[in-house]
Structure formats: C-alpha cells, structure tokens
Legacy VTK file of the C-alpha trace (Angstrom):
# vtk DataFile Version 3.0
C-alpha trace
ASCII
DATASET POLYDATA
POINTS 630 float
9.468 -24.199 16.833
7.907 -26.531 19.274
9.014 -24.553 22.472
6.749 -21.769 20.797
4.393 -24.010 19.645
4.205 -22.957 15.706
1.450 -24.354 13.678
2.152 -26.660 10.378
-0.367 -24.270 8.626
1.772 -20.449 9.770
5.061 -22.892 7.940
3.098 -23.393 5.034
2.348 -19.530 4.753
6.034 -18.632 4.974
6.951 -20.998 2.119
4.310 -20.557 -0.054
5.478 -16.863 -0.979
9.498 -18.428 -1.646
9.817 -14.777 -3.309
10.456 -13.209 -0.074
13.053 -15.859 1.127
16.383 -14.762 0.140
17.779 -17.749 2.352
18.112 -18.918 5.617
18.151 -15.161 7.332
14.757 -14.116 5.845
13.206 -17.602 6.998
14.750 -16.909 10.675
13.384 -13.179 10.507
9.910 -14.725 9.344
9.579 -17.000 12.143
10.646 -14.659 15.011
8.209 -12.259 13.630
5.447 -15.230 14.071
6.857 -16.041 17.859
6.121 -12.135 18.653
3.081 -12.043 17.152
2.194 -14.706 19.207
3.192 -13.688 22.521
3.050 -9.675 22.716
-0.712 -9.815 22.760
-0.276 -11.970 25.803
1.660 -9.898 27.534
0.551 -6.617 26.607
-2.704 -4.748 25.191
-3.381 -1.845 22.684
-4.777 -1.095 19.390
-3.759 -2.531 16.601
-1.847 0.230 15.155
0.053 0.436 18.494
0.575 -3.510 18.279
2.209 -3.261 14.256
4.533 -0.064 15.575
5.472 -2.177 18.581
6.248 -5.377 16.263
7.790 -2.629 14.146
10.183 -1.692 17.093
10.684 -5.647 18.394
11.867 -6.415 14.698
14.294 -3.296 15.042
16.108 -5.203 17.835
16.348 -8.190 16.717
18.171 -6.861 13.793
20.376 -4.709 16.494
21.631 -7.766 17.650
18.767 -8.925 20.290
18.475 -12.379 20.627
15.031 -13.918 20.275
15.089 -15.341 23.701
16.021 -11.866 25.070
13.254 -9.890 23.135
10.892 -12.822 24.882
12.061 -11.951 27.955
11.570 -8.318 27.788
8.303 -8.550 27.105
7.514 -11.366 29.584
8.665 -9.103 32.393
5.761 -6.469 31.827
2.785 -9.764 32.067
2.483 -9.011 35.382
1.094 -5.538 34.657
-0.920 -6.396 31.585
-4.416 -5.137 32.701
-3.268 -2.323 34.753
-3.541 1.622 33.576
-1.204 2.888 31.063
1.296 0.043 31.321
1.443 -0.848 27.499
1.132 2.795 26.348
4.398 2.999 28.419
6.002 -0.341 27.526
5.509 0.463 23.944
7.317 3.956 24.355
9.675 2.554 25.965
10.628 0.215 23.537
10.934 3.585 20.982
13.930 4.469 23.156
15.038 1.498 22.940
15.668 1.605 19.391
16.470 5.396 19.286
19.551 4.910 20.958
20.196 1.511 19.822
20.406 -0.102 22.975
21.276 -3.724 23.058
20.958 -7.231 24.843
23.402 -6.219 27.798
20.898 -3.714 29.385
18.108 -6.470 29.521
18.365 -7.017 33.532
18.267 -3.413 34.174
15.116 -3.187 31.663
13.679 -5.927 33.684
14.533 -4.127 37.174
12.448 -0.999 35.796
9.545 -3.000 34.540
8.862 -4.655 37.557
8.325 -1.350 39.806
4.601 -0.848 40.725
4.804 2.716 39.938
4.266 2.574 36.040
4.535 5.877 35.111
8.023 6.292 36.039
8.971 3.491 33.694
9.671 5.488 30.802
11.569 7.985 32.488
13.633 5.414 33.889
14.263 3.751 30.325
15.420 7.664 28.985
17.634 7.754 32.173
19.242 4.018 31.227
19.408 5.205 27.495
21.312 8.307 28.331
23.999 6.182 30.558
24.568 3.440 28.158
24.934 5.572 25.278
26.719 8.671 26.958
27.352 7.990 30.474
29.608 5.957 32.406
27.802 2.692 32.009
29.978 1.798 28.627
27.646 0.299 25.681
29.000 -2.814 25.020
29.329 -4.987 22.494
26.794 -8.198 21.404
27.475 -11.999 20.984
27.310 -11.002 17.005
29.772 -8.414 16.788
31.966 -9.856 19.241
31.908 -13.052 16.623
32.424 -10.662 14.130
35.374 -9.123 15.160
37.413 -12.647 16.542
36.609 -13.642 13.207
38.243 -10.553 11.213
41.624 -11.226 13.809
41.149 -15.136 13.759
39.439 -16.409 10.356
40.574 -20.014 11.226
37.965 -20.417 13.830
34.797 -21.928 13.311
32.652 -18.743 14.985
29.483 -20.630 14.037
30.049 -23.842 16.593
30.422 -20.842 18.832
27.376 -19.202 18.482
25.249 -22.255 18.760
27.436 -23.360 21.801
26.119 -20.130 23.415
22.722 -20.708 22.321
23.240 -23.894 24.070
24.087 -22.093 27.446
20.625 -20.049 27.097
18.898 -22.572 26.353
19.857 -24.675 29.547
19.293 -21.304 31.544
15.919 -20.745 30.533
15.410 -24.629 31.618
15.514 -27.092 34.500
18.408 -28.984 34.912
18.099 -31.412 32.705
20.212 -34.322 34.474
18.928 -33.283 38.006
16.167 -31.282 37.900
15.441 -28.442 41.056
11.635 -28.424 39.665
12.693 -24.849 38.718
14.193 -22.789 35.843
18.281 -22.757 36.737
17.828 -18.634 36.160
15.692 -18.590 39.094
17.489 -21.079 41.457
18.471 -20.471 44.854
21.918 -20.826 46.531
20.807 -24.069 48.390
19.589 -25.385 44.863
22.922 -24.907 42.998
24.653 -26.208 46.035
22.154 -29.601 46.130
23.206 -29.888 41.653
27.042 -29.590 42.709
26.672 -32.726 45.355
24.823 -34.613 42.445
27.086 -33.260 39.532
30.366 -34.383 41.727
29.168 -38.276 42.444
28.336 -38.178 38.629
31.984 -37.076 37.611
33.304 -40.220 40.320
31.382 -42.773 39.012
31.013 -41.592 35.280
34.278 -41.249 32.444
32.369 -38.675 30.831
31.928 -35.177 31.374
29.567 -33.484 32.520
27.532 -31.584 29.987
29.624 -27.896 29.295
26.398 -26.307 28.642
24.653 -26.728 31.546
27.642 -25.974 33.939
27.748 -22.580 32.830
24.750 -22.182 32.757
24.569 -22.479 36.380
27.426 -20.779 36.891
25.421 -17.896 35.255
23.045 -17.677 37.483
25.629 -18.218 40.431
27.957 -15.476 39.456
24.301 -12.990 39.563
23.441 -14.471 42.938
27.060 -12.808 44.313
27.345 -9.524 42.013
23.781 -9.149 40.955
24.978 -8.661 37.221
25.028 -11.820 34.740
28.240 -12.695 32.928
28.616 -10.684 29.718
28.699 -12.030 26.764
32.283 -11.792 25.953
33.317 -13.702 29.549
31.226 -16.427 28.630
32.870 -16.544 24.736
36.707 -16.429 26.848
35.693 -19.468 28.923
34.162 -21.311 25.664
37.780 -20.448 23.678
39.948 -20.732 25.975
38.415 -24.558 27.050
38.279 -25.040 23.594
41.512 -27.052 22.987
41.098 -29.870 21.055
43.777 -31.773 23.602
46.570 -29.704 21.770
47.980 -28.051 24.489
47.174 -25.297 27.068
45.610 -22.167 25.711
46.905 -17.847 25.332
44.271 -15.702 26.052
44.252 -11.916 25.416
41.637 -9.966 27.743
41.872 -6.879 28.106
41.294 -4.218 31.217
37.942 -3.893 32.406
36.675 -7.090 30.480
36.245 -8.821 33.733
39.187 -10.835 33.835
38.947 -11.722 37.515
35.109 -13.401 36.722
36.540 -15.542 34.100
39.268 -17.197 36.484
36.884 -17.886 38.500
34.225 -19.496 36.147
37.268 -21.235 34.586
38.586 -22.453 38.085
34.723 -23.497 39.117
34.758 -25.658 36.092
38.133 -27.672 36.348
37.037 -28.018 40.710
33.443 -29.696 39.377
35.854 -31.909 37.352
37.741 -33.346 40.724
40.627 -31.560 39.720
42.453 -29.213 41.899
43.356 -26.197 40.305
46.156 -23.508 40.792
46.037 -19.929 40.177
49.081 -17.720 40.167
48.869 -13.880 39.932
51.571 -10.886 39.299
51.652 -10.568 43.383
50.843 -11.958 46.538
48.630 -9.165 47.508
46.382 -9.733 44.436
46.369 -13.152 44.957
44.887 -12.789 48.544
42.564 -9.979 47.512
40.798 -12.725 44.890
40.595 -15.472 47.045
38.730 -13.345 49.612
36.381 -11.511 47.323
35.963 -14.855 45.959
35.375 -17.201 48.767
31.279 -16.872 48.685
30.961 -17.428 44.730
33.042 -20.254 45.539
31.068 -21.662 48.637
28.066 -21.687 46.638
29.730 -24.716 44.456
31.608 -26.554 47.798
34.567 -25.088 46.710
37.471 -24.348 48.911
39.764 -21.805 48.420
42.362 -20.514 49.998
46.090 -18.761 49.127
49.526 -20.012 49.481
51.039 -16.708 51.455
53.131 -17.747 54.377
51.905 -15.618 57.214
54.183 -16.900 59.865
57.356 -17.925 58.922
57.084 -21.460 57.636
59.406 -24.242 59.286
58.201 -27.493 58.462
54.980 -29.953 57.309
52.195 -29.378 55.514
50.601 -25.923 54.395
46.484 -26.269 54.532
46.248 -24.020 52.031
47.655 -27.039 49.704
44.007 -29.001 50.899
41.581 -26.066 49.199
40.443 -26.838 45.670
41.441 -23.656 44.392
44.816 -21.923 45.568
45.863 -18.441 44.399
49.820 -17.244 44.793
52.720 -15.931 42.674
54.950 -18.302 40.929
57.616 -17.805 43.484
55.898 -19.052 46.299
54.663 -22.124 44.258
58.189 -22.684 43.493
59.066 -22.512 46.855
56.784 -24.654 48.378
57.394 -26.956 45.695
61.227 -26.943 46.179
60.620 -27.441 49.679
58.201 -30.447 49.403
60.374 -32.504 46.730
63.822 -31.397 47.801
64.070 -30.066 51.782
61.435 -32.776 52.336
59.514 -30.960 54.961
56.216 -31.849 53.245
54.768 -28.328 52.540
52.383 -30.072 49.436
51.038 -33.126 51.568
47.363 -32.649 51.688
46.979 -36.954 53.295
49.223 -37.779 56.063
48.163 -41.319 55.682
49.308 -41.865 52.531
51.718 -38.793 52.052
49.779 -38.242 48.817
50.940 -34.578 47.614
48.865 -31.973 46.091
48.614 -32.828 42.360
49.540 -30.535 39.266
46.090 -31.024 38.121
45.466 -27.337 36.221
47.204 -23.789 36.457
45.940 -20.783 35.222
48.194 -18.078 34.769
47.433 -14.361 34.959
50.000 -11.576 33.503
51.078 -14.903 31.435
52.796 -12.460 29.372
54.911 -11.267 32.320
55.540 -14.877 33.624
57.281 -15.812 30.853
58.927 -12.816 29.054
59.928 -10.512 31.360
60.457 -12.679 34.467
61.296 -16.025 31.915
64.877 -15.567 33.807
63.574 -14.952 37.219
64.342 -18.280 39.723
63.232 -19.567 42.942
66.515 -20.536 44.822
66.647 -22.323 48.160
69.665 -21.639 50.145
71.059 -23.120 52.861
74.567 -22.015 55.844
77.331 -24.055 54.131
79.880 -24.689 57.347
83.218 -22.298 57.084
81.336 -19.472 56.007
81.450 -17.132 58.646
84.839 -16.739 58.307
84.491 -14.542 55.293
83.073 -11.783 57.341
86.856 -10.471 58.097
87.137 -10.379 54.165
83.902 -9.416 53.196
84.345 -5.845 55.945
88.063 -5.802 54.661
86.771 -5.071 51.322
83.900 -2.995 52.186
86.108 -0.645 53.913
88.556 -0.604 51.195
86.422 0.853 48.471
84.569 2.589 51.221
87.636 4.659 52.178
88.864 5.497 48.590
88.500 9.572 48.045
87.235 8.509 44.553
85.924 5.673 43.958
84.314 5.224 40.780
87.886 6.803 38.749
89.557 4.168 40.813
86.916 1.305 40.807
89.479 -0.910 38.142
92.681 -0.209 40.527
90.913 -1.295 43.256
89.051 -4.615 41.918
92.859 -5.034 40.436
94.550 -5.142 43.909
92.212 -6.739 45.481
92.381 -9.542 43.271
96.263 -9.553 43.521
95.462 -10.009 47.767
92.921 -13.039 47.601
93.747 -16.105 46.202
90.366 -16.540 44.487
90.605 -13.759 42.044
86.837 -14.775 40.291
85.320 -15.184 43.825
86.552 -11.552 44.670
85.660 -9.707 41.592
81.805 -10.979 41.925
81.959 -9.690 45.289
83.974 -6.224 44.677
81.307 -5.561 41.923
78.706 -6.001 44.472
80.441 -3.576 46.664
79.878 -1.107 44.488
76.439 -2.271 43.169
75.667 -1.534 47.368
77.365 1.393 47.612
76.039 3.538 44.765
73.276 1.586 43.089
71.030 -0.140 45.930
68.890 2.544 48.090
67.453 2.826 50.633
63.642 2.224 50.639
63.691 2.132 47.125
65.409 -1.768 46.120
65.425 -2.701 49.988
63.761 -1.784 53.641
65.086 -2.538 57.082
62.581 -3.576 59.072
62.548 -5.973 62.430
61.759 -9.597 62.227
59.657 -11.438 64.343
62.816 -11.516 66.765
63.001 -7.607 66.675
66.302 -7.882 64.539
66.533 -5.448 61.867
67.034 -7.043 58.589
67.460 -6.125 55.235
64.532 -6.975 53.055
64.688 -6.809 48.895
61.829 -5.060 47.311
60.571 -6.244 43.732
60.981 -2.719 42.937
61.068 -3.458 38.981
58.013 -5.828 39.171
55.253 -5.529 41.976
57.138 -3.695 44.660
56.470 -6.411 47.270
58.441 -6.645 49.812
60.589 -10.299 50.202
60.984 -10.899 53.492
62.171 -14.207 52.770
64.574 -13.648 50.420
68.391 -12.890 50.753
70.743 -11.335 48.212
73.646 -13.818 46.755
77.600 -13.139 46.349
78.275 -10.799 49.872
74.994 -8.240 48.624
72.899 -8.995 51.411
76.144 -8.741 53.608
77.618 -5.275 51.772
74.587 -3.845 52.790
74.320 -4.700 56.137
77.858 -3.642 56.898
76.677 -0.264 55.336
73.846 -0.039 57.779
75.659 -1.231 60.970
73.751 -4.768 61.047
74.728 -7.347 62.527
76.419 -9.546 58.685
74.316 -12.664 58.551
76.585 -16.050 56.851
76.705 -16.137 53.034
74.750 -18.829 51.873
75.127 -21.274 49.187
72.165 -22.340 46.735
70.790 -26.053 47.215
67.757 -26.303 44.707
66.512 -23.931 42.257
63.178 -23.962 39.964
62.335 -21.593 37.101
58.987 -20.139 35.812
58.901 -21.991 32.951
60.158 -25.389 34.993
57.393 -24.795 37.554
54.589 -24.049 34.275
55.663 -27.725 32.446
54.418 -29.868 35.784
51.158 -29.412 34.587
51.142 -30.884 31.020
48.594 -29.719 28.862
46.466 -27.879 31.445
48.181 -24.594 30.763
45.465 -21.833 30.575
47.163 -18.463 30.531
45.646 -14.534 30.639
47.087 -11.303 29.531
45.375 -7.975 29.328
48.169 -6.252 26.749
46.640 -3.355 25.565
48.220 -3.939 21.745
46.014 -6.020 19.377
47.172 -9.408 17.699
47.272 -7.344 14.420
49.784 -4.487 16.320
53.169 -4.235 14.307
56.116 -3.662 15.759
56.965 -0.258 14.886
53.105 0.787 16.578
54.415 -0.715 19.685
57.892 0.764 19.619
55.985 4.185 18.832
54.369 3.781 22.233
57.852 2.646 24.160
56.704 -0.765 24.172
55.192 0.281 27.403
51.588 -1.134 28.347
50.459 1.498 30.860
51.867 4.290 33.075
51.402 3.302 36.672
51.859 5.825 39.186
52.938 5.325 42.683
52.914 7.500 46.105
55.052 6.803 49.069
54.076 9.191 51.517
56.178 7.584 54.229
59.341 7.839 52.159
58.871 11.825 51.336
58.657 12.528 54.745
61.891 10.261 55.854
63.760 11.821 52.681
62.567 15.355 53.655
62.894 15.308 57.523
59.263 17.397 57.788
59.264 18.784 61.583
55.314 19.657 61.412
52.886 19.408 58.476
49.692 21.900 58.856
46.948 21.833 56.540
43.746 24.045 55.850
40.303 22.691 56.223
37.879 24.695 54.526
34.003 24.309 55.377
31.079 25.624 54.859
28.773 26.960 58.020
25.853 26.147 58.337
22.592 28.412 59.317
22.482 27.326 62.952
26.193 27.753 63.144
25.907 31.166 62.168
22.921 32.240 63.620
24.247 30.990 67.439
27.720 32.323 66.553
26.080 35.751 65.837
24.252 35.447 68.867
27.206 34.723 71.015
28.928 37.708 69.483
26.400 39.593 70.730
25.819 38.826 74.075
29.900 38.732 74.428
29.808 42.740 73.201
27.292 42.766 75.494
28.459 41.782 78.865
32.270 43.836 77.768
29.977 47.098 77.922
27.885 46.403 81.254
31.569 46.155 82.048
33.343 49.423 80.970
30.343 51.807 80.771
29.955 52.313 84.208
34.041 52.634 84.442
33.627 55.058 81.906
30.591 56.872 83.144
32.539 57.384 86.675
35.334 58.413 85.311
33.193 60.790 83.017
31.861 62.043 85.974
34.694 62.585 87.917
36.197 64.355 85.759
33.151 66.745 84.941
32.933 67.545 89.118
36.917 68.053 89.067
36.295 70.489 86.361
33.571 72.724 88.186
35.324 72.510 91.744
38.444 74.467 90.093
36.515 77.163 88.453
34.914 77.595 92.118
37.716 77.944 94.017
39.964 79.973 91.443
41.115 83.597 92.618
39.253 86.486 91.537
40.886 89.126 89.343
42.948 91.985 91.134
42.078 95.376 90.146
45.690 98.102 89.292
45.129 101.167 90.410
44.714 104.303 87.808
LINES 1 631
630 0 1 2 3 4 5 6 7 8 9 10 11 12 13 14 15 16 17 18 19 20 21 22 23 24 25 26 27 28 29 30 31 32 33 34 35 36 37 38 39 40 41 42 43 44 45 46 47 48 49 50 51 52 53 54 55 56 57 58 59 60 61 62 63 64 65 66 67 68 69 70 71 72 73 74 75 76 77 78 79 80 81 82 83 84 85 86 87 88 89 90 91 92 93 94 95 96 97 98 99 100 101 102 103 104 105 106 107 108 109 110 111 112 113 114 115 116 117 118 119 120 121 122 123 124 125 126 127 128 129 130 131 132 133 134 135 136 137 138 139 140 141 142 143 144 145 146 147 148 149 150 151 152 153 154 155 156 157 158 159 160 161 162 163 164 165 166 167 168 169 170 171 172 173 174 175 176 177 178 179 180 181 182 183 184 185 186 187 188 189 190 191 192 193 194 195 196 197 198 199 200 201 202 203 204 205 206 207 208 209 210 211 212 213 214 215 216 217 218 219 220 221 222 223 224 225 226 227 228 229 230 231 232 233 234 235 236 237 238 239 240 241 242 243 244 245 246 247 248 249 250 251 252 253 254 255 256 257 258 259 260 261 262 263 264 265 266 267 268 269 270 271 272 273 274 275 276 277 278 279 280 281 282 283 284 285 286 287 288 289 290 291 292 293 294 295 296 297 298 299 300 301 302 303 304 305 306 307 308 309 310 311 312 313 314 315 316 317 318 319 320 321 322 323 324 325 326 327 328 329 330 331 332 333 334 335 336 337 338 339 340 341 342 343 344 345 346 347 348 349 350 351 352 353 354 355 356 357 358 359 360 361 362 363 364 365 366 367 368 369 370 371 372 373 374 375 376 377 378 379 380 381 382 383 384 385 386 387 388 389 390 391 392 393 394 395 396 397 398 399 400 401 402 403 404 405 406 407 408 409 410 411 412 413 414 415 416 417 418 419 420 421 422 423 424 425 426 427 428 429 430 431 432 433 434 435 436 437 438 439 440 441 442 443 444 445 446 447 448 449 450 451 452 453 454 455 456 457 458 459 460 461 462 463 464 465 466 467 468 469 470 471 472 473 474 475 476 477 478 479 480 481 482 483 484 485 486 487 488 489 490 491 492 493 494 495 496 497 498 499 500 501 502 503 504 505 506 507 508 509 510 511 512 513 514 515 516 517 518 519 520 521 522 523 524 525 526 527 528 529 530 531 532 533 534 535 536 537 538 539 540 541 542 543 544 545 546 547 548 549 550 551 552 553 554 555 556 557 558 559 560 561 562 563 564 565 566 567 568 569 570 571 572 573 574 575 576 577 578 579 580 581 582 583 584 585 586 587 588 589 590 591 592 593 594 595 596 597 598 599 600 601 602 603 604 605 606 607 608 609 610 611 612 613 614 615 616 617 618 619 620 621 622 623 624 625 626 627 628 629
C-alpha cells in the first residue's frame, strides 16, 4: 500500500461498508481496484464511460489470473503515448481482446512489444493477431502462477503452495527494484550485461567473506532478466516454481523433479547451475549423451559469461594419456556419467591426475553439486551399467591360438545353432578351464549371430589408421565408444570375424557404478526427468501404453546404401519457371526455328527448282507421235 501510495481515508471507505467483505479476497479485489483507479488516468485518457468499461476489463484479468504488478505494467507501457491520437481508444479495445480470449500474464512482453510501436493504429490488429496464436495457433496458451499452484497442490497436498506464492511475489518484487544489497541506480529488469556482471563480482566477495547466503530472491531475479538478455523471452512461470521446489530441501536430501517436454528443461539447469556457481561451488551436470552435453554447454556459454561463469564439457577429444583435463577448472561441466566415472577412476586409481584443477597443491575438483538429467534413466535402466578400467595383464597374448581355435570351430560347423551344446560340450572337455571356455564359446556365438554390423558396432580407423572395432550404445543413445572394448574374447571374436588384427584380452582394474559415482556428492543430488506419465499414473495405464515414453525414430542413410549396394541414385527436381525464363526460352526457340529454315529453304527451293526444269526439258525433247498408214 505504500509503493502505491494509498490514502488512510480510501482504507477507511473499504471498511466502513464490512457488508461487501466476504474476507481477505474481496479486501485484495477492493484495493487493486483503488491502485487502477489511480494509475489508468495517468497513463491513459477517455471519457468516463470508456474509463469504468476499461476498469471493467482490468478487473476481468485480474480475476483471469493477472497479477497486479503485471496489469501495472501493461498499462505503464502505453504512458509514452498518452496524449497522442487514438492511442487510448485503441488501448482500451485492445484490452476487450484481451479478455475475449482470455489471454493471460505470459503474453505480457509481447503486449508490451506492440504497445511501444509508433504506428498506433496497428496496435489492435496486432493484439487480434497475438490473440488468435495464443489461443489457436502454435504459440501454446500456457498456464498461470495460480493454476500451476493449483494443480501441484491437487498431486502434492503436503506442500505449503502459499510460502510459494509469496516466494514468487518476492522474485517480482526484487525485479521491479534496484538491487537492494548493491544497487546499479537502476531497476534489475532494465539492467545491462555489464551491470549484472559488476552485482556477480560484488555478490561473490559477499559469499567469501559472509556464512550466509545470499538473498534467493534477488538472485533470480537477476537471473530473470539475464536469461531475457540471451533469448529475449523471460522465464515462465513454471521454470521459476521448478528452481524454487526443487532448492527447496529442507537439508533432507537431494531432490526428484518431474518436467516434462517442452517445459524448458534445459533453462532450468542452467538457472539451477548459475545459482550453486554464485555459491563458490562447482557444479556438475551429466546428460543422457555426450553430444547433448556439448550442445548445452555451447548454447550456454554466453548466459553463462554474463555471471563469470565458466563452462566447459568433459568429452575427450584427443585420446587422453595423462594429467589434468581443463575442463575439470570450469565452474560448470556437462558429460555423461560414464565419462565422469572415468575420469574419476582415472584420477583416484591410475593416478594420472585427470581431476587436478591446482598443481601446487594437487587439490582435485570437488563433488560440490550434480544435477542429473534423464535421472530416471541413470538409475533404472542403466542402475547396472559400470565404468570399468582395464588394463594388458602379461601372458595374455597367448590366448589368441585358443581364442581363433575356437572361433573356427563353431565357425566351421554346417549347423551351428542344433549343435551349439555339443560343441560348448567338447570344447570344454579340450581346455582345462571349463568356466573360462564356456563364457567365451557363448560369446562366439553372441558374435557370430547376434552382434552386427553397424548396428551394435562400427569399424572405423583410429588415429593410427588401424581399423578397430568400436561398440555402439545401440539400446541407449547410439553413441559411438571409441574407448571402450568388449570383455571375455567379444572384442577379439569379432575382430577375427572381420580379419583384424586380435588386440590382447584385458583384465578389469577399477570399476565405478552410477549409483557409486551419484553418492560422492552427499546431499546435493538434484535430479530431472521429463516422463510423460503423471505421479497419479497406475500401473496398468502405463502397461496399456508398453511402458514406453516416446517413439523415437531414426534414419541411417549411410547404412541403407552399404546394406543395399546402390550403383547410382537419380532424383527429380521439380521447379517452377519463371516469366523471364520463359519468355527468353520462347525467344530462343524461335530464333533456333529460325536460322534451321534460312538453312533448308534454299536447299529445298533448289531442289524444287531443279526438279521443275528437269520436268519441262523431257517433255521438250520427247519424240513426236508416228502416224500408221490407212
């Protein structure tokens, strides 16, 4: 009430008639109605019966789930055009749409965008175009801070959705202010890059020198206005309410959130990682695959800059060999959970320092917070899935004899699958280590029939030009693991099917699970899913569906042409001509009939001739008719 400066005397004329207060919602609606009253003559003029349909209208919005600070806003963003022609009869038309097709809070930057062009009267055109996209388009309607509250609280009635709501209240607030610990002398919704960057210096030597943290509020906040400095679109509402719940802990544990696709999960990793970097911790970020991960951390690097934030990913590009990875030194570091179990395996165990981010002290990176996308995936369907470093353990290349002895026993068996028992049978009677045998006559098999070609594995050349054989996470990401080598005589099976040179088996050193790699971090466990079922989904609805979350489908050009041996591929291009086109095609039509007739009619007009002077020449010279006698 004193941000809008209300009088004692317009509180003393709401209570005095208590009849029309049927609690705390009726006093709210009574004072908003005051605030507009006091500042829509300010911003726009009119009659008076064009001011009570336009109060009318502003009332409608509010109770469509428009914020008062939002409503404010709208109508602050047509002062600039008070006194000019027509610019309130349009506003106020505008605002009819508005509530004709119940458009809400979300659309308020694009409202502002049309408000501020010079040209008034396309304003309400503009407005009918918006209208028509939100509510039928492609630009989806979506969903207020109330109804969003609404709905967590039919799935969730534990939580306290009121702390919520005036937690986001709180973020407005800050945004429609300066900072309040280190001012800018500007509102944070209109600061500049250099001005954010100037608070994150100040906010950082406050978090050093101070136990306690930095006000929530105000950090996002900023990050508000940051995020629509690099997209030019302000966080929605339900990105900024994931951020709020899932930091909402209580120092109970980590937290499981469920976002679904097209909710803008990528934005809230990345408010969530900006906030744990401002805190001095360093914060890891692992994704479903390696190609995601660098994808992020590149469409993410400016958002990121504008905070001091490094950020980098944990791919090895050349093949790693020893001491310390700089991507370990960035702030923020995106990967899959088998390369940070790898690196981590390699640091604690191989000792070649791949986490070091001092050399003076040796001081490794620190498992300060992970966030985990596909969380779901991480620890369901790959909870079994482990990182294995392997090393040449000495006497092992003389199992290649064995390893080819067995391959070309199956291999030249008429039929081998009736006789697959026989022959694991009698090759267990030969060796002496009957387990060691039947692991690696089941993988004969498992290479002969099951693994393809360009489906579970490639052969490609490494950097040496040797062709290898490289797995493919055909099940999961299909990423291809250059790195990685198949156990028990696999990797070796195949190779002898291929004619490659049969690298050593190898024996595993170290190993490090999912779930073993996700407990380093303590508490600071914040996972993501986007599963398309609902907490309230039964079983039998998900069963119904094949407990499948989506259908994705995938095109390998190269491998239908190396299945189908293609000699030549033609294709038709069909385009239109244009007028030009024609018209100088028609003429060169012409003047090529042209030039062929200059050519034969003079042929033909000889040999016309000729034969018309060949013609009179016999009847001149032909013998006259003899006469018979009587």
């Amino acid at each position: 009430m004193t941000t809008y400066e209300i009088t004692g005397d317009q509180l003393i004329s709401i209570f005095a008639n208590r009849k029309s207060l049927d609690g705390f919602e009726s006093l709210q609606s009574k004072i908003e109605l005051i605030i507009i009253n006091k500042i829509l003559p300010t911003c726009a003029g009119g009659s008076e019966e064009q001011f009570k349909s336009a109060r009318q209208d502003l009332q409608v919005l509010l109770k469509n789930g428009w914020r008062l600070g939002k409503v404010i806003d709208l109508l602050y963003s047509i002062k600039v055009h008070r006194d000019e022609f027509d610019s309130s009869s349009q506003f106020f038309r505008s605002l009819k749409i508005l509530v004709d097709y119940k458009m809400n809070e979300n659309a308020l930057n694009s409202l502002k965008e049309i408000f501020s062009h010079e040209n008034i009267q396309s304003w309400l055109a503009n407005v009918h175009n918006l209208a028509i996209e939100h509510h039928f388009g492609s630009i989806s309607s979506e969903k207020n801070l109330l109804t969003l509250l609404a709905e967590i609280k039919q799935v969730s009635p534990d939580i306290e959705v009121i702390r919520f709501e005036e937690m986001f209240a709180q973020i407005d607030q800050a945004y429609e202010k300066d900072s309040s610990h280190f001012p800018q002398n500007e509102l944070i919704k209109n600061w500049s890059i250099s001005k954010i960057q100037v608070w994150v210096i100040q906010v950082l030597k406050f978090q050093s020198a101070n136990s306690n943290r930095f006000p929530l509020f105000e950090i996002l906040a900023v990050i508000k206005r940051a995020v629509y400095l690099d997209s030019h679109f302000e966080p929605r509402p339900i990105q900024i309410l994931a951020v709020l719940f899932i930091l909402d802990r209580n120092d109970q544990g980590g937290r499981l959130l469920q976002i679904l696709t097209g909710e803008g999960k990528s934005t809230v990793v990345s408010i969530l990682a900006v906030i744990k970097a401002l805190q001095s911790q360093h914060v890891d970020i692992v994704t479903s695959a390696m190609t995601l991960a660098k994808r992020d951390a590149h469409e993410r690097e400016k958002f990121y800059k504008y905070f001091e934030i490094q950020v980098s990913h944990n791919n090895d590009e050349t093949s790693y060999v020893f001491g310390p990875k700089t991507c370990y030194a960035a702030n923020v570091v995106y990967g899959t959970s088998s390369q940070f179990q790898f690196d981590l395996l390699r640091h604690d165990f191989s000792l070649l320092y791949t986490r070091t981010i001092d050399k003076s002290t040796g001081a490794a990176r620190p498992h300060d917070v992970i966030i985990i996308d596909e969380v779901d995936s991480m620890l369901l369907d790959e909870n079994n899935t482990i990182a294995r470093l392997a090393d040449q353990s000495p006497g092992m290349e003389w199992l290649k004899s064995s390893l080819y002895g067995i391959w070309r026993t199956v291999e030249a068996d008429p039929d081998v699958v009736s006789n697959r028992d026989l022959i694991v049978k009698n090759l267990k009677e030969f060796f002496l280590d009957s387990k060691k045998v039947t692991d690696q006559n089941s993988y004969t098999f498992t290479s002969l029939f099951e693994y393809r070609l360009d489906h579970h594995y490639m052969i490609k050349p490494d950097e040496t030009r040797t062709k290898r054989i490289m797995p493919i996470d055909f099940s999961n990401t299909g990423v291809i693991q250059a790195d990685t080598t198949w156990s028990d005589g696999l990797h070796q099976f195949l190779q002898i099917k291929h004619g490659l040179k049969m690298t050593p088996l190898t024996v595993t050193t170290n190993y490090l699970s999912n779930v073993g790699l996700f407990t380093r971090y303590g508490n600071q466990i914040y996972g993501l899913t986007e599963s398309q079922y609902k907490v309230s989904t039964t079983i039998g609805e998900i069963v119904q569906q094949l407990m499948i979350e989506q259908w994705n489908d995938q095109i390998f050009h190269d491998q239908y042409y190396s299945t189908c041996q293609l000699i030549e591929c033609t294709f038709t291009y069909q385009k239109q001509a244009e007028l030009i086109y024609t018209i100088t095609t028609i003429i060169g039509l012409l003047g090529g009939v042209t030039t062929v007739l200059k050519l034969l009619i003079p042929s033909l007009v000889s040999f016309r001739r000729r034969k018309k002077d060949l013609g009179a020449a016999t009847d001149t010279t032909s013998p006259s008719p003899q006469s018979k006698p009587c």
